[in-house]
C-alpha positions as CSV (number, residue, x, y, z in Angstrom):
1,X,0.0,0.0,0.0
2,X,1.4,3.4,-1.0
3,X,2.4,5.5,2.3
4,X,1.5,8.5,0.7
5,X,-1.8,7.9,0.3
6,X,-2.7,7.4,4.3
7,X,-2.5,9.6,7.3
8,X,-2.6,9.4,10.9
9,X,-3.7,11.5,13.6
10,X,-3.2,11.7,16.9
11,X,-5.7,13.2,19.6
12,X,-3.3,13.6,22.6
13,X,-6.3,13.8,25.4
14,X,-6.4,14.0,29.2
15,X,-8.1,11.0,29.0
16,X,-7.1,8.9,26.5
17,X,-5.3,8.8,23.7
18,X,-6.1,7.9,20.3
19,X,-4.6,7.0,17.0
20,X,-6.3,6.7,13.8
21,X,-4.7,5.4,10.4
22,X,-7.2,6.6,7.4
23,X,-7.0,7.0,3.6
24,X,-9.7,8.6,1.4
25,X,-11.6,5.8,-0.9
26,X,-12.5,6.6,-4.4
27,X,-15.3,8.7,-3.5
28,X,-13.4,11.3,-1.3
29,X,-14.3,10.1,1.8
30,X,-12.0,8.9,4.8
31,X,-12.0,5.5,5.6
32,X,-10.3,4.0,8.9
33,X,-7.9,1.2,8.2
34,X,-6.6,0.8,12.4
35,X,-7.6,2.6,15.7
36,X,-6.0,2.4,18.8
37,X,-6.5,4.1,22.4
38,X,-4.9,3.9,25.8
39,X,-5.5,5.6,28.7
40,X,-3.5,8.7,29.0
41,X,-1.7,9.1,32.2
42,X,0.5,12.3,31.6
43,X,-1.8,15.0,30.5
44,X,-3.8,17.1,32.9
45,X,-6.8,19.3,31.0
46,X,-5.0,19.0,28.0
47,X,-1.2,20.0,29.3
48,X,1.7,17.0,29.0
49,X,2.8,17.1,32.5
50,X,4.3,13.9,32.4
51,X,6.5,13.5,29.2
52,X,7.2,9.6,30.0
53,X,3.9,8.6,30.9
54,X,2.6,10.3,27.6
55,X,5.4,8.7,25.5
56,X,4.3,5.1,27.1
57,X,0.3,6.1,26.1
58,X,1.1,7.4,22.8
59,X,3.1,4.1,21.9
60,X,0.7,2.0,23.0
61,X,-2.0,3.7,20.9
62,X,-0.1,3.6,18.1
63,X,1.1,-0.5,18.5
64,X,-2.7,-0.8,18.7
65,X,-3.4,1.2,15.8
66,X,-0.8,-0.8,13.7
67,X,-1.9,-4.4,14.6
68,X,-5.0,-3.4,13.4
69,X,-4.0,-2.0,10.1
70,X,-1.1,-4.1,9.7
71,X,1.2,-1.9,8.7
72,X,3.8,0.4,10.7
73,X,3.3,4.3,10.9
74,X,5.6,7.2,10.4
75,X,4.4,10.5,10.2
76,X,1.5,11.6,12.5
77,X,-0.8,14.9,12.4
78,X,-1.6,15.8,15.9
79,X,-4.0,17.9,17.9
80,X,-2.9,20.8,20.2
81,X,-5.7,22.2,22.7
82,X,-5.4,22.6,26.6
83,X,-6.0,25.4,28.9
84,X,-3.5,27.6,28.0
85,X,-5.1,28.2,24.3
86,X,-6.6,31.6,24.0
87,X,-7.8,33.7,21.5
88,X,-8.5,37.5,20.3
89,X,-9.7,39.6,17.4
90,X,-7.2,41.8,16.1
91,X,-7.6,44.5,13.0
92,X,-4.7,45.3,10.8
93,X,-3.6,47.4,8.0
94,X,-1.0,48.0,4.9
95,X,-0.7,50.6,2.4
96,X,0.1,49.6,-0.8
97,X,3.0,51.0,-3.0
98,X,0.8,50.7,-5.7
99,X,-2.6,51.1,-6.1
100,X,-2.7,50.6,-9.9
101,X,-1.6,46.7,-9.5
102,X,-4.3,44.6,-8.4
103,X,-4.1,42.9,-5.3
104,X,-2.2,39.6,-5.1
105,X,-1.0,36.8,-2.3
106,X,1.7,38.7,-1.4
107,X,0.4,41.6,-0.2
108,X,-2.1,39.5,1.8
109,X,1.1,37.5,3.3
110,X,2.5,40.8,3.8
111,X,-0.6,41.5,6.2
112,X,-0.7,38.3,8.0
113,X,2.9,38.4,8.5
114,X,2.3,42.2,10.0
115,X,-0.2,40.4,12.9
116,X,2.7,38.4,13.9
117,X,4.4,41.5,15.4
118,X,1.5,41.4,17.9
119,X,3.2,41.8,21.0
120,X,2.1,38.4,23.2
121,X,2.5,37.5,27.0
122,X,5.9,35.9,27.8
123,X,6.1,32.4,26.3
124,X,3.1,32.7,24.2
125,X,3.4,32.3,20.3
126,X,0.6,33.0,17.4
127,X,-0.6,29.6,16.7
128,X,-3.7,30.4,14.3
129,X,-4.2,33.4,12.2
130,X,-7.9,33.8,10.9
131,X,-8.7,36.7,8.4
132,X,-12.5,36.7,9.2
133,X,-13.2,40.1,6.2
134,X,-11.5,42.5,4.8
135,X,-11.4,46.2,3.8
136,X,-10.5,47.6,0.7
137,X,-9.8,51.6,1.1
138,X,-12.4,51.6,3.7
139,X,-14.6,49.9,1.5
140,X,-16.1,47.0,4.4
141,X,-17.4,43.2,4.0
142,X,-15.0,42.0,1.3
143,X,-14.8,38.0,1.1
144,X,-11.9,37.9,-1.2
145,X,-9.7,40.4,-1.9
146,X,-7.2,38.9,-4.4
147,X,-7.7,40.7,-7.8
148,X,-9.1,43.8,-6.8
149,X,-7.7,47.2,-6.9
150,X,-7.1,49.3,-3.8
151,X,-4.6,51.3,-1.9
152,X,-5.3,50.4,1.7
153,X,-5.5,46.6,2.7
154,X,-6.9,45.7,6.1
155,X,-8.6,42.9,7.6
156,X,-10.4,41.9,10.5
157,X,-8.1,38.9,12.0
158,X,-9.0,36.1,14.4
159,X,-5.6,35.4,16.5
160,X,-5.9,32.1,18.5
161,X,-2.8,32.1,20.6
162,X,-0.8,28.9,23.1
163,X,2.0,28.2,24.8
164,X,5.1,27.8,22.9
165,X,6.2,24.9,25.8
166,X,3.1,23.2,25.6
167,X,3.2,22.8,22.5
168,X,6.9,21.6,21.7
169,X,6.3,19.3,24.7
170,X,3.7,18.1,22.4
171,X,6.2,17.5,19.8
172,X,9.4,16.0,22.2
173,X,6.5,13.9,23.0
174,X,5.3,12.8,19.3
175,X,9.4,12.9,18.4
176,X,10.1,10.4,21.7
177,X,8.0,7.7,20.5
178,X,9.9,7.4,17.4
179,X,7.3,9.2,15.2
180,X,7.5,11.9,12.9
181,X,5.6,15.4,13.5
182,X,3.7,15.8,10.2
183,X,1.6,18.7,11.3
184,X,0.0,20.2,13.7
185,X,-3.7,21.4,14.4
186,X,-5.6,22.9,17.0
187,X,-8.2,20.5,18.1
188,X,-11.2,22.6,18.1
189,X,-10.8,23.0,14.2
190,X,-10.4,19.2,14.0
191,X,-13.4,18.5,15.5
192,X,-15.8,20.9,13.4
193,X,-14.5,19.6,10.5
194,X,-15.0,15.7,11.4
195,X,-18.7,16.8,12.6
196,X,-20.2,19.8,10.9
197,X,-21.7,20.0,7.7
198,X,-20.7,23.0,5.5
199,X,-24.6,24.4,5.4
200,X,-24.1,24.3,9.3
201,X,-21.0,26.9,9.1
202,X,-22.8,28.8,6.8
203,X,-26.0,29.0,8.7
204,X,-23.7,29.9,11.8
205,X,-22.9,27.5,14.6
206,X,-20.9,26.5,17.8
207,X,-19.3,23.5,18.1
208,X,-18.6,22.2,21.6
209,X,-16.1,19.7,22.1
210,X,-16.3,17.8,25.8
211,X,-13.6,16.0,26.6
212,X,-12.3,15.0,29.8
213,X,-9.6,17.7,30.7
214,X,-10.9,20.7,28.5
215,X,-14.0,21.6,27.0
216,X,-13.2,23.5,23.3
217,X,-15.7,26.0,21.4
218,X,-15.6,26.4,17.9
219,X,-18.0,28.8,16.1
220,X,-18.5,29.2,12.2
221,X,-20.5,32.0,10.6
222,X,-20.9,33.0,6.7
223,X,-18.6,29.2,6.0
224,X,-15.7,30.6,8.3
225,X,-14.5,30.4,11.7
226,X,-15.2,33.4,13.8
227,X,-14.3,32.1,17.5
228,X,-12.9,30.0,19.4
229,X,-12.1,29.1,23.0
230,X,-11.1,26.5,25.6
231,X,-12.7,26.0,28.9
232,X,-10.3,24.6,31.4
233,X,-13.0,21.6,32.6
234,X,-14.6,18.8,31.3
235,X,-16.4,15.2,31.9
236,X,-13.7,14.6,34.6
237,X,-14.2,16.9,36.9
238,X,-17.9,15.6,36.7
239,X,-16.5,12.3,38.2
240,X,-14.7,14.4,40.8
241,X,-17.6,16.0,42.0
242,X,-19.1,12.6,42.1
243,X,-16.3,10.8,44.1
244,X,-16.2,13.9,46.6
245,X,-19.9,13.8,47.1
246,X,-20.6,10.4,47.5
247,X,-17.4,9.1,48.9
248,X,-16.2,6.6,46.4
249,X,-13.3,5.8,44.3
250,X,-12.5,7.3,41.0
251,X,-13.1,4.6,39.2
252,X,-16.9,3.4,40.3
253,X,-18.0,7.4,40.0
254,X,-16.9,7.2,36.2
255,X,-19.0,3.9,36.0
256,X,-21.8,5.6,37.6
257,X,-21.3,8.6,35.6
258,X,-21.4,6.9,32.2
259,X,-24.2,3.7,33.4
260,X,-26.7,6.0,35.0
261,X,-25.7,9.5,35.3
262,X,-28.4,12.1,33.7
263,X,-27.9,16.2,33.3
264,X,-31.4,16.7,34.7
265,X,-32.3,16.0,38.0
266,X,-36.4,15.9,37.6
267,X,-35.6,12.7,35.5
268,X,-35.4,10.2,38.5
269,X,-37.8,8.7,41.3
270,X,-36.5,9.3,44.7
271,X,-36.9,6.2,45.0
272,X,-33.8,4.6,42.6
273,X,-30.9,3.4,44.4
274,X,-27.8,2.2,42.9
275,X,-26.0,-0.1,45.6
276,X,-22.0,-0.1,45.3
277,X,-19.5,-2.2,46.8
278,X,-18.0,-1.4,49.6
279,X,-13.6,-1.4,50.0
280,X,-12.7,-4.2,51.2
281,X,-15.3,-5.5,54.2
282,X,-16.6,-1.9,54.1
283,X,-20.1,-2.1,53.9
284,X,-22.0,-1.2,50.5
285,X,-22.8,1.7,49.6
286,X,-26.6,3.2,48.4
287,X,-26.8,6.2,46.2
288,X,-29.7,7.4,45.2
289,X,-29.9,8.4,41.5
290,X,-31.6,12.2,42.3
291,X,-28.2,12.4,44.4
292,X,-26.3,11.4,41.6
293,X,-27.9,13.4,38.9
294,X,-28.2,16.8,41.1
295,X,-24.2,16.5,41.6
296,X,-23.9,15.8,37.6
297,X,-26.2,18.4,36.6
298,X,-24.5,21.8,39.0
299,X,-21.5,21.4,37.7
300,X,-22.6,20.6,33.7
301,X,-24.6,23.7,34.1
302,X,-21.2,25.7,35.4
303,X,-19.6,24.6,32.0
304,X,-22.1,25.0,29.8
305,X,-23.1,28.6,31.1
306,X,-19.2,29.2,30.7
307,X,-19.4,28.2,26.8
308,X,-22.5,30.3,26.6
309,X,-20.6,33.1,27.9
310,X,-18.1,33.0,25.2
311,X,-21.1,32.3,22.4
312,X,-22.2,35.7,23.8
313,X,-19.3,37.1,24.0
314,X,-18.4,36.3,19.9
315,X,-21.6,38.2,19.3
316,X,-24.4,35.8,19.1
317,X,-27.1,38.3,20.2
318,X,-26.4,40.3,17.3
319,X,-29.1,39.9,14.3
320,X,-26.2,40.0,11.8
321,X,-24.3,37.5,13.9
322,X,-27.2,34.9,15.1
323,X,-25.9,31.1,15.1
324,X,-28.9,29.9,13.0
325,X,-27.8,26.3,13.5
326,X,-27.6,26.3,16.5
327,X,-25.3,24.0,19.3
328,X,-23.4,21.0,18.3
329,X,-22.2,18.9,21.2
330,X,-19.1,16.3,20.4
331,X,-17.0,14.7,22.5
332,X,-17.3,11.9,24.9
333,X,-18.5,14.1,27.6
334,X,-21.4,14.9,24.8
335,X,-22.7,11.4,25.4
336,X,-24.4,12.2,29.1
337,X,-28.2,11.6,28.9
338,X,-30.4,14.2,28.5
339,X,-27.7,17.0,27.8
340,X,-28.7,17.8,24.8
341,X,-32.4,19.2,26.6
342,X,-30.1,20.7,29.3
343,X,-28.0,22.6,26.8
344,X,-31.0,23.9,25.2
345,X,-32.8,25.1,28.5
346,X,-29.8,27.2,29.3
347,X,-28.7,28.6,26.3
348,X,-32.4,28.7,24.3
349,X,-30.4,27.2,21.1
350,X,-31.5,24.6,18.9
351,X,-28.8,21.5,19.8
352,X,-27.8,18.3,18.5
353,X,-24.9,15.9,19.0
354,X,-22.5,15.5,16.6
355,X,-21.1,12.3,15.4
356,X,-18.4,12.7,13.4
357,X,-19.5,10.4,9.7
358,X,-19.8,13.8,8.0
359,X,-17.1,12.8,5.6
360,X,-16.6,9.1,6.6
361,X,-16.8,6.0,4.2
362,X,-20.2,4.8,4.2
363,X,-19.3,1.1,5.8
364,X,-17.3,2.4,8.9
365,X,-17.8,1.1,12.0
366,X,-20.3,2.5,14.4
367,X,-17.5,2.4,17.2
368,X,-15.6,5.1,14.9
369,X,-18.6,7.2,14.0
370,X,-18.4,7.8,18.3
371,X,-18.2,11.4,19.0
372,X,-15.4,10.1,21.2
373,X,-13.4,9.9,18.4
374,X,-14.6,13.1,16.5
375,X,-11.2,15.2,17.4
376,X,-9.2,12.1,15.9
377,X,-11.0,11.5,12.5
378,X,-10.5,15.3,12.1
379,X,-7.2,14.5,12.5
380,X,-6.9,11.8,10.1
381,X,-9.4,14.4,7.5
382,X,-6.7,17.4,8.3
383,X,-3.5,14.9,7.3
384,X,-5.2,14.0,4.1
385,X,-5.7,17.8,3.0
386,X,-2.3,18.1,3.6
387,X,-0.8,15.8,1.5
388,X,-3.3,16.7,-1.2
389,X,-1.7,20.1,-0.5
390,X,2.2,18.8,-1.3
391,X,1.2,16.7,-4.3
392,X,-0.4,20.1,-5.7
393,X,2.8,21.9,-5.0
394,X,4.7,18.8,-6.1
395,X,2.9,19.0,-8.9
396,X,3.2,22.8,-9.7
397,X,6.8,22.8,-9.1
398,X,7.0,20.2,-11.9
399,X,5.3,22.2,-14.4
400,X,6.7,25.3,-13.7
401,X,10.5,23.2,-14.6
402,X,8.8,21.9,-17.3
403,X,7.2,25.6,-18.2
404,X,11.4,26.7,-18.3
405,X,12.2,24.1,-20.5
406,X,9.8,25.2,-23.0
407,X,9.9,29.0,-22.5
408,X,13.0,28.9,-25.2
409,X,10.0,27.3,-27.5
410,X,8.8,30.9,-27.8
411,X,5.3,29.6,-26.6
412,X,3.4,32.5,-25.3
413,X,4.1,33.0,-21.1
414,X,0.3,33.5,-20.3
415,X,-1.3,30.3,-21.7
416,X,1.4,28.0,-19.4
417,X,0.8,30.5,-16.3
418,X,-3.1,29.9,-16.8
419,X,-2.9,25.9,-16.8
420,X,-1.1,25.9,-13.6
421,X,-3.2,25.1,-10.3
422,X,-3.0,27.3,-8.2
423,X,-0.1,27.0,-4.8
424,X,-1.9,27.3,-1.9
425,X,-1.3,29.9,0.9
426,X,1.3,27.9,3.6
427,X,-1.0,28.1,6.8
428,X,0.3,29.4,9.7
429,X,0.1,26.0,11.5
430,X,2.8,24.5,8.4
431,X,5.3,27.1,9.8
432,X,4.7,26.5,13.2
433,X,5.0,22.9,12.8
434,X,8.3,23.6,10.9
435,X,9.7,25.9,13.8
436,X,8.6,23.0,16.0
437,X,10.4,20.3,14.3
438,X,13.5,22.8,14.2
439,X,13.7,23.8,17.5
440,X,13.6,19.6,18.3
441,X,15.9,18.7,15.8
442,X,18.6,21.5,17.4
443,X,17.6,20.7,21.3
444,X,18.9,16.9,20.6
């Protein structure tokens, strides 16, 4: 099988991580030759803080991964999120030497690169830079600027910023399990795209992503991202809240959580008792599902009011800005019965849950089609583009060497300029993945 053709990602969670080897089939689609996942031990609401433990987790999921597919992996696209991800909307500017030359990708490279002179907080680093519209000579609401005339070029950005240790601790990880860094994405946008349709982001929508350490927001208006966030909680310190309040070990709340846990506390009798072993002698224990789902349900509605927060802070209440598709819930934590209704009580938004077979292969396994494993097919979906990406430049290089053979031939410049696809803007995330794999390749 040709390695060029597959990709892996890697969803590097507080809880567990996953790895998923994919290719697209003939009809453009991802299908999922080998998953693996393994409990992560070194991560902590999305932060490595244990760089062995989360080299030991990451192999694992990978051996897994590879048995399954029967062939070994290489290069992995991975997932960056955590609580130290944070965004902001920015607005820039450049005058133009010339206003007679119509617009082109270098003066819009020009302006992104100008954002980068933001000035950050110590040890923070640009990680996404999101033109959201531009401005031509004050002229507002411009989609696409490339081929117009103007003098003055500005744009409204969308900045999402991280921790540069965070994230090369992400890649010494990725590095230490003998695998190669092969980009880099932030998980939020991995997630959207394994789960939302593209009539959804034009319609407007949020996308919230539960996982165990962090919970991330994505939101998509007019086909492109206009926010984004992470919340620094998630479906674990749900089973905190239940160990603490019940008095029982970690792992029985999670089993309680996941077997009969419910967002909304009218749901049960007072009546229904779930009865659980006691330690060792101890006598067992009754809990009465009311108890259960009242604990659940105060601190879901803590994290769900903080995402609404940030909806409302991206402008939802605006007529121009409204989210007409509402709430999508992913995640594992999006699998808690009866969130959905609690989601819509609080925020008054239409809501679904997202399973993420948006742009799977048709016979995939229902395991796969899990929102558990939403961030990771994005991941896979995100690796893909990217290679598609560097054949087209492959590709374009090739023809522009041929293009210099043949320019002696006298054949007229314009016809071979107008047959050539077009090279695609390197996203930020290419060059930060580059600076990543530099600064490791020099710290050895």
């Amino acid at each position: 099988m040709e390695n060029n053709k597959i990709s892996v990602g890697l969803d590097i969670g507080t809880t567990k991580i996953v790895a998923m080897i994919g290719r697209k089939n003939e009809y453009g689609k991802a299908e999922i030759l080998g998953i693996g996942k393994s409990k992560s031990l070194g991560v902590h609401r999305g932060v490595v803080n244990n760089i062995t433990q989360t080299i030991q987790s990451i192999q694992q999921a990978v051996q897994e991964a590879e048995a399954e597919a029967g062939f070994k992996i290489e290069d992995v696209t991975v997932g960056i999120a955590g609580q130290h991800i944070r965004s902001l909307q920015h607005s820039d500017y450049i005058t133009r030497a010339n206003s007679e030359v119509v617009i082109d990708e270098e003066d819009i490279d020009r302006l992104i690169n100008q954002v980068h002179k933001l000035v950050m907080l110590p040890g923070e680093e640009i990680i996404h830079v999101l033109p959201q519209e531009y401005k031509i000579d004050g002229q507002a609401e411009i989609k696409e600027p490339i081929g117009m005339y103007g003098g003055r070029l500005e744009a409204n950005f969308h900045v999402v910023v991280g921790q540069v240790s965070s994230i090369r601790n992400i890649g010494r990880c990725v590095k230490s399990s003998g695998l190669e860094l092969e980009g880099i994405t932030l998980e939020p946008l991995a997630s959207a795209n394994a789960v939302l349709s593209q009539e959804e982001k034009e319609a407007g929508v949020a996308l919230i992503d539960i996982g165990g350490g962090t919970t991330d927001l994505a939101v998509f208006k007019d086909g492109i991202i206009r926010h984004t966030a992470v919340i620094p909680f998630g479906g674990n310190v749900v089973t905190e809240d239940i160990k603490e309040g019940c008095s029982i070990i970690e792992k029985q709340a999670e089993l309680l959580k996941i077997k009969f846990g419910s967002a909304w506390p009218g749901e049960n009798k007072d009546n229904e008792i779930v009865s659980i072993p006691g330690l060792r002698g101890r006598e067992p224990k009754e809990i009465t599902l009311k108890n259960l789902s009242k604990i659940i349900h105060a601190r879901v509605v803590e994290i769900v009011e903080q995402v609404y927060v940030e909806i409302k802070n991206y402008g939802h209440e605006e007529q121009k800005k409204k989210l007409i598709a509402g709430i999508v819930l992913t995640g594992g934590g999006s699998q808690l019965k009866h969130l959905k209704q609690l989601v819509e009580y609080i925020t008054g938004m239409d809501t679904r849950i997202g399973y993420p077979n948006e742009h799977l292969a048709g016979d995939s396994d229902d395991d796969i089609a899990s929102p558990l494993f939403a961030t990771a097919v994005g991941l896979v979906m995100d690796g893909l583009k990217r290679q598609e990406r560097k054949r087209v430049e492959k590709e374009v290089e090739q023809m522009e060497h041929v293009a210099e053979e043949h320019s002696e031939d006298n054949v007229s410049h314009e016809e071979e300029v107008a047959q050539q696809p077009k090279k695609e803007r390197k996203s930020f995330l290419d060059k930060l993945t580059e600076r990543v794999k530099d600064f490791l390749d020099n710290a050895e």
